[in-house]
C-alpha positions in Angstrom: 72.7 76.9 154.4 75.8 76.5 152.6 75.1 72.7 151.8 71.5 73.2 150.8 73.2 76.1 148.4 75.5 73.5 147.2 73.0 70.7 146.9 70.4 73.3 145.2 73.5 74.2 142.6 74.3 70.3 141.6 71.0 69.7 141.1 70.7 72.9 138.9 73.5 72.1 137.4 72.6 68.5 136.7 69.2 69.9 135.6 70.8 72.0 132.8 72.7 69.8 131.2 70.0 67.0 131.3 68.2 69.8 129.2 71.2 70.6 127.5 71.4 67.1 126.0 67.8 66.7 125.5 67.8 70.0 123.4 70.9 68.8 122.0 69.3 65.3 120.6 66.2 67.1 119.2 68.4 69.6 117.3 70.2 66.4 116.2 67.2 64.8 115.3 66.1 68.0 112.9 69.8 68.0 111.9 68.2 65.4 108.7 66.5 65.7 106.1 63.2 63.6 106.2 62.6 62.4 102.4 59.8 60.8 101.0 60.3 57.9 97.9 57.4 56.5 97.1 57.1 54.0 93.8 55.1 51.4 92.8 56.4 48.1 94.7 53.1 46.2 94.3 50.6 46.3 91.6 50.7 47.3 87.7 53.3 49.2 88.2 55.8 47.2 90.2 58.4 45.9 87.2 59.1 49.6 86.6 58.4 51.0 90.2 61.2 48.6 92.0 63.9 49.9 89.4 63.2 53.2 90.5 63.6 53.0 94.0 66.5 51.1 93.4 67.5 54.2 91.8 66.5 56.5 94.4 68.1 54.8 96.9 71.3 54.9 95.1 71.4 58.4 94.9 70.2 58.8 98.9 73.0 56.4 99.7 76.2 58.7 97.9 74.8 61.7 99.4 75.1 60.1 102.8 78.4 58.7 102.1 80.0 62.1 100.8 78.9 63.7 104.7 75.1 64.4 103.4 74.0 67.2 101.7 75.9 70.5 101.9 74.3 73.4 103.6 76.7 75.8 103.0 80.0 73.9 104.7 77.3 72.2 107.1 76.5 68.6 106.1 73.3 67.3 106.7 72.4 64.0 106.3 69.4 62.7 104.5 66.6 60.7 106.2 64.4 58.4 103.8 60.9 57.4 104.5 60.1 54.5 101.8 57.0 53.6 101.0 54.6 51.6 98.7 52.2 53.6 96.2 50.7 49.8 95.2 50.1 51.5 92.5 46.8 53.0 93.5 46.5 57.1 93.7 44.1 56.5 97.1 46.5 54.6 98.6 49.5 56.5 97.6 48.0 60.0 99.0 47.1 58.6 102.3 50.9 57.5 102.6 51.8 60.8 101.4 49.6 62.4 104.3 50.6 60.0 106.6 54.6 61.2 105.6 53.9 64.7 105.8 51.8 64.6 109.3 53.7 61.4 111.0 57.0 61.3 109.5 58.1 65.2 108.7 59.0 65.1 105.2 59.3 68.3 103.5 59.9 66.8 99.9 58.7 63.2 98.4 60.2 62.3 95.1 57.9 59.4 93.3 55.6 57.9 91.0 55.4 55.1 88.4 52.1 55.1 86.9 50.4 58.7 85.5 47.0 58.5 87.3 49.5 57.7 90.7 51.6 60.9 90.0 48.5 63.1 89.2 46.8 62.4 92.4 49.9 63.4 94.4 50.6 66.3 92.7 47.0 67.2 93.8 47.4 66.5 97.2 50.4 69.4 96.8 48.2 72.4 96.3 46.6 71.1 100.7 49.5 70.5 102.1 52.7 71.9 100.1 56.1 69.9 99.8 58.6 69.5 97.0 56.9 66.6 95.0 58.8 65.7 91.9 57.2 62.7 89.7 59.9 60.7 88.3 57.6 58.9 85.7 55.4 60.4 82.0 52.4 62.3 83.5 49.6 64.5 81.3 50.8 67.8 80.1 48.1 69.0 82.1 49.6 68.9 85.2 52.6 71.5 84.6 49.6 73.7 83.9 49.3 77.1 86.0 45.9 75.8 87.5 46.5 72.4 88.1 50.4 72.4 89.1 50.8 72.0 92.8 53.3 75.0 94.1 56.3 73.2 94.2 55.7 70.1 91.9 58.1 69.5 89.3 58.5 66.3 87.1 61.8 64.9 85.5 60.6 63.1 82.4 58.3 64.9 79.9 54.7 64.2 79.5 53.1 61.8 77.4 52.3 64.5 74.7 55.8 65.4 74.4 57.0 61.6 73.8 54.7 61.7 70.5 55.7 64.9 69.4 59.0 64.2 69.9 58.5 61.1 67.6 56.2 62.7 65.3 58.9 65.6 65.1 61.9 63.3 64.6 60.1 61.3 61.6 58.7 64.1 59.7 61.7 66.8 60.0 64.4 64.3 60.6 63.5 61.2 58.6 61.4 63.4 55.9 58.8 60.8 55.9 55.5 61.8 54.9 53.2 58.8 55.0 52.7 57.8 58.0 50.5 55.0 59.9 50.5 55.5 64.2 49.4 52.7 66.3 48.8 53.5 70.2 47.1 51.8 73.0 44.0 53.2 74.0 44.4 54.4 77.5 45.4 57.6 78.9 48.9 57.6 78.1 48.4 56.5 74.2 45.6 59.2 73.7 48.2 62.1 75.2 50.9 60.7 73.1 48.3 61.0 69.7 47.7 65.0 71.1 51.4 65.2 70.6 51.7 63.7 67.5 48.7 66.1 66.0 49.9 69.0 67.6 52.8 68.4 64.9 51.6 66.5 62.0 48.6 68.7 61.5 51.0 71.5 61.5 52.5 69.7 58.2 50.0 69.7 55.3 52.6 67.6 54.2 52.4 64.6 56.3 49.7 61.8 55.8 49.0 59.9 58.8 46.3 57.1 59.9 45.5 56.6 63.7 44.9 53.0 64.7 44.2 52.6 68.7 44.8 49.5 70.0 43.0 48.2 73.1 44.9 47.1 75.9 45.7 43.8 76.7 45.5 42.9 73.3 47.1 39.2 72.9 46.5 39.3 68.8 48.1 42.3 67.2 47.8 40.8 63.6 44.2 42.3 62.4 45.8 46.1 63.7 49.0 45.2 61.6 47.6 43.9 58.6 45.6 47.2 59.0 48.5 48.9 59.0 50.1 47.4 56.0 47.4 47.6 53.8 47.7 51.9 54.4 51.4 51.2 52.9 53.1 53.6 54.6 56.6 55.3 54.7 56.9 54.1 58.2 54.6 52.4 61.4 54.9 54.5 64.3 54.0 52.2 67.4 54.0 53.4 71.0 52.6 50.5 72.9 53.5 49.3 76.4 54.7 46.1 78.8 53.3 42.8 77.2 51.3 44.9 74.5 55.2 46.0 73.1 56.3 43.2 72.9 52.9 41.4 71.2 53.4 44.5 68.7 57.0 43.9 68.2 57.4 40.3 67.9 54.2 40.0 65.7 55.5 42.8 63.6 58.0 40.9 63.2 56.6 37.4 62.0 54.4 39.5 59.5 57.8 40.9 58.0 56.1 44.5 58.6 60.1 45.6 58.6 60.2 44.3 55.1 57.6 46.2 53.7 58.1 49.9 55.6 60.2 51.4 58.5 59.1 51.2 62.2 59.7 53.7 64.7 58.8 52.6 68.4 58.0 56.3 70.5 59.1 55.5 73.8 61.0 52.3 74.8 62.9 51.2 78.4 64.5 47.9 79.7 61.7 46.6 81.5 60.3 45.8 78.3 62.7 45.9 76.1 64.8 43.0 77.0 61.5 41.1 76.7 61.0 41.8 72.9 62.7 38.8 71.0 66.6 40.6 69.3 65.3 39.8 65.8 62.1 42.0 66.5 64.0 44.5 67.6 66.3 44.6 64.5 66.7 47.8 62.8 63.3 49.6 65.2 64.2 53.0 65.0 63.1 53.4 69.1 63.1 57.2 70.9 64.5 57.4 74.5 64.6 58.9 77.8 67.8 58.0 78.7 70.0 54.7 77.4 73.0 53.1 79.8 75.3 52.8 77.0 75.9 56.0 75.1 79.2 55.4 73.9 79.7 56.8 70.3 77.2 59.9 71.3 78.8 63.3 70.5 78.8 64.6 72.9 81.7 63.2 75.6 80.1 64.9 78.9 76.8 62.5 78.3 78.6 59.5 77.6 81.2 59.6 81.0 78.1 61.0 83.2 76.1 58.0 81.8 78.9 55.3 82.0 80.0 56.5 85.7 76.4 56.3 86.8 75.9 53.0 85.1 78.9 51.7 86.4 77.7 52.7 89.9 74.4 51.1 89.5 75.8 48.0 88.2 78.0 47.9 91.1 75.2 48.0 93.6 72.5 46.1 91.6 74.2 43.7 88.8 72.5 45.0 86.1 72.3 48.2 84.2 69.8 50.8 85.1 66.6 51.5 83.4 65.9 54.9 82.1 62.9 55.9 84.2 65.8 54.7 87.5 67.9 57.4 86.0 64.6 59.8 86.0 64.5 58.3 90.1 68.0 59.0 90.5 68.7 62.8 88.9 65.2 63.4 90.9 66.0 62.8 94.5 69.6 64.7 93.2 67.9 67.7 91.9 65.4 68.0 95.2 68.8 67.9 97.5 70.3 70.5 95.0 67.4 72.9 95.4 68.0 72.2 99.2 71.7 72.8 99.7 71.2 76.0 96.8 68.4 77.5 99.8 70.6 76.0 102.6 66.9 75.4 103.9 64.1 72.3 103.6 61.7 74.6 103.6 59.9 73.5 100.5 59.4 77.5 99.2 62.7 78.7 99.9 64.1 75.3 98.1 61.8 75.6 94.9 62.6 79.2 94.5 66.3 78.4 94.8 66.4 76.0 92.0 64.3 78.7 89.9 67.0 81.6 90.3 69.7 79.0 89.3 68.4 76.5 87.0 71.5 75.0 84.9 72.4 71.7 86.1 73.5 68.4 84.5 72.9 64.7 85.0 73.6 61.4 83.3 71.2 62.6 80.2 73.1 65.9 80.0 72.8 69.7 80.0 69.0 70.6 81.4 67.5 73.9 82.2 64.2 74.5 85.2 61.3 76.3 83.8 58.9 78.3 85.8 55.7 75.5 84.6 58.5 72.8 86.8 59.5 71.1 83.8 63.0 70.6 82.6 64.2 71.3 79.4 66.8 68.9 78.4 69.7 70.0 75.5 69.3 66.4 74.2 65.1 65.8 74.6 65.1 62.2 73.3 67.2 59.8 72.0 67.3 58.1 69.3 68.4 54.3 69.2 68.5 51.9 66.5 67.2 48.3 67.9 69.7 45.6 67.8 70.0 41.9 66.7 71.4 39.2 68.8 74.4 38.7 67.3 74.9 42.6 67.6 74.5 42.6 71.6 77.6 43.2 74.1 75.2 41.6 76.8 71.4 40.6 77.5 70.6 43.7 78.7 71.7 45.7 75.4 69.0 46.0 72.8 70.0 49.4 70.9 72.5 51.9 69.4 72.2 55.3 70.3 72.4 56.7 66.7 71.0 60.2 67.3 68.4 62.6 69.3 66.2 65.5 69.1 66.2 68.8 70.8 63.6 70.5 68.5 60.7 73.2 69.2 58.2 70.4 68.7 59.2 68.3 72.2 57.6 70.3 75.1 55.5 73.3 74.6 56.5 76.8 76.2 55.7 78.1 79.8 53.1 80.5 77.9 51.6 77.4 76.3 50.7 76.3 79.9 49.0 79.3 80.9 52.9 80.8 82.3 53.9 84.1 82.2 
């Protein structure tokens, strides 16, 4: 009796502990925080989209080597689950399903191209997780019916990068005769709602609207178009190969000679593909620029050269200002984490609501209740650069200035907020 007893109690105790470790490894196995990065690899959007998970990864990879992410003295390290959007919103929200049923993510931190973005942040309001675009989508989706419940985006919408331009050239620049030229797609006819939503606040200000269609290999019939209004200044907000057409055909009619040129929204990808002399003397708005050395404000420029420096150390080359959108985005979603000590995408969301102050590489930024940040330093301002004015073949401006004005996003209320 006494042996069966004994037998009966190592097995038992064998027993316990075999559940013991078996609880043990799927504790350890929630001990992680499951991620989703998802970016254009493939497709249209790939030249921008491999930046940015470049960028993403970065930031995934100094959590992890700092212990993980800090749940109040309890690190937790984070998981990532990478996949492809190919730049198609079908295909990126039956990954994001596929992430959220298979994988376990509570969060996914993506998007290249607007129509991408939109379609995710759709998916959000079925089945809710932390999604935070890292790319220029429609002001319509911060608004209270369309937003999913914890979407947020780290770059302003495409209104907001024309009427930060529009803004910058009439109350800035004082210019009052005014020709824009945008492509016509989605993203160039949400720029133009920005740029009316402050010009035709200005009796003051002139301005012709010439839409170019995309794809366009001759620019020279919009530009001699342009000329002929003689403006005060060309506003052009073009993008990829249609930028640099614009630019470098600009260029060869001497538009520069005859007016100023303000470009509303430029980034490396296609920057560095626009000929120096083009570039020359472009006044050009910004996200984000690697070099901001000569920028008042000392906090921006060591945040941006330590980042840059960190980039450059993992990648070779500087990093474009939609991968610093990537990289503050999978920052901020581990913030809102480690401020709710919980992945639970509710708990997280509200936690970066009650304390919404943070800083990044671009500088001081404030959460609003519509899940938009509101930078101190909205755009900047660069002045393009000739060849022989270039510390390297990735420069290609001077940050000169920036705007922080009531024109760049509109309010909470605006959106439909209270």
């Amino acid at each position: 009796m006494k042996k069966r007893l004994k037998v009966c109690c190592v097995f038992g105790l064998v027993l316990g502990l075999g559940m013991v470790f078996s609880l043990g490894t799927a504790f350890a196995e929630k001990e992680t925080i499951k991620l989703g990065i998802m970016y254009a690899m493939t497709g249209k959007g790939s030249a921008l989209g491999t930046k940015q998970m470049d960028s993403a990864k970065l930031a995934i990879k100094e959590i992890n080597a700092a212990g993980g992410a800090d749940f109040g003295g309890k690190k937790v390290m984070i998981e990532a689950i990478y996949q492809d959007t190919e730049t198609k919103p079908d295909v990126a929200v039956r990954k994001m399903k596929s992430m959220i049923k298979d994988d376990g993510i509570t969060a996914l931190v993506g998007g290249t191209f607007a129509h991408v973005s939109l379609a995710m942040n759709a998916q959000t309001k079925k089945t809710p997780i932390i999604f935070t675009a890292t790319n220029g989508v429609p002001e319509k989706m911060f608004t209270k019916k369309l937003k999913g419940p914890y979407s947020m985006s780290m770059i302003p919408p495409a209104e907001s990068i024309g009427s930060g331009a529009a803004a910058y050239v009439a109350e800035v620049m004082k210019l009052k005769n005014v020709v824009v030229m945008l492509p016509d797609y989605a993203y160039g006819h949400g720029a133009l709602r920005g740029i009316k939503n402050v010009f035709d606040k200005m009796p003051q200000v002139k301005y012709t609207t010439i839409m170019t269609p995309v794809g366009t290999a001759d620019m020279t019939p919009f530009l001699i178009k342009a000329m002929e209004a003689k403006p005060d200044i060309v506003m052009m907000g073009q993008w990829g190969n249609d930028a640099i057409n614009i630019l470098k055909q600009a260029y060869e009619l001497g538009l520069s000679k005859k007016t100023k040129i303000f470009f509303n929204w430029i980034v490396n990808v296609f920057a560095t593909g626009i000929p120096p002399e083009a570039l020359k003397g472009v006044m050009c708005q910004l996200f984000w620029y690697f070099d901001m050395s000569g920028f008042k404000d000392a906090e921006v420029v060591k945040l941006s050269d330590e980042f840059t420096k960190r980039y450059m150390a993992e990648y070779g080359e500087p990093p474009d200002p939609y991968g610093c959108s990537a990289y503050m985005g999978v920052k901020n979603v581990i913030r809102a984490m480690e401020l709710a000590k919980s992945t639970d995408p509710k708990k997280a969301y509200d936690a970066m609501l009650a304390n919404p102050k943070w800083i990044g590489p671009k500088g001081p930024a404030t959460w609003m209740i519509d899940g938009n940040p509101r930078y101190k330093y909205a755009s900047f301002v660069g002045l393009g650069l000739g060849a022989d004015e270039r510390k390297s073949k990735w420069d290609y401006v001077k940050i000169i200035d920036y705007y922080g004005g009531k024109y760049f996003q509109r309010t909470p209320a605006e959106l439909g907020w209270k």
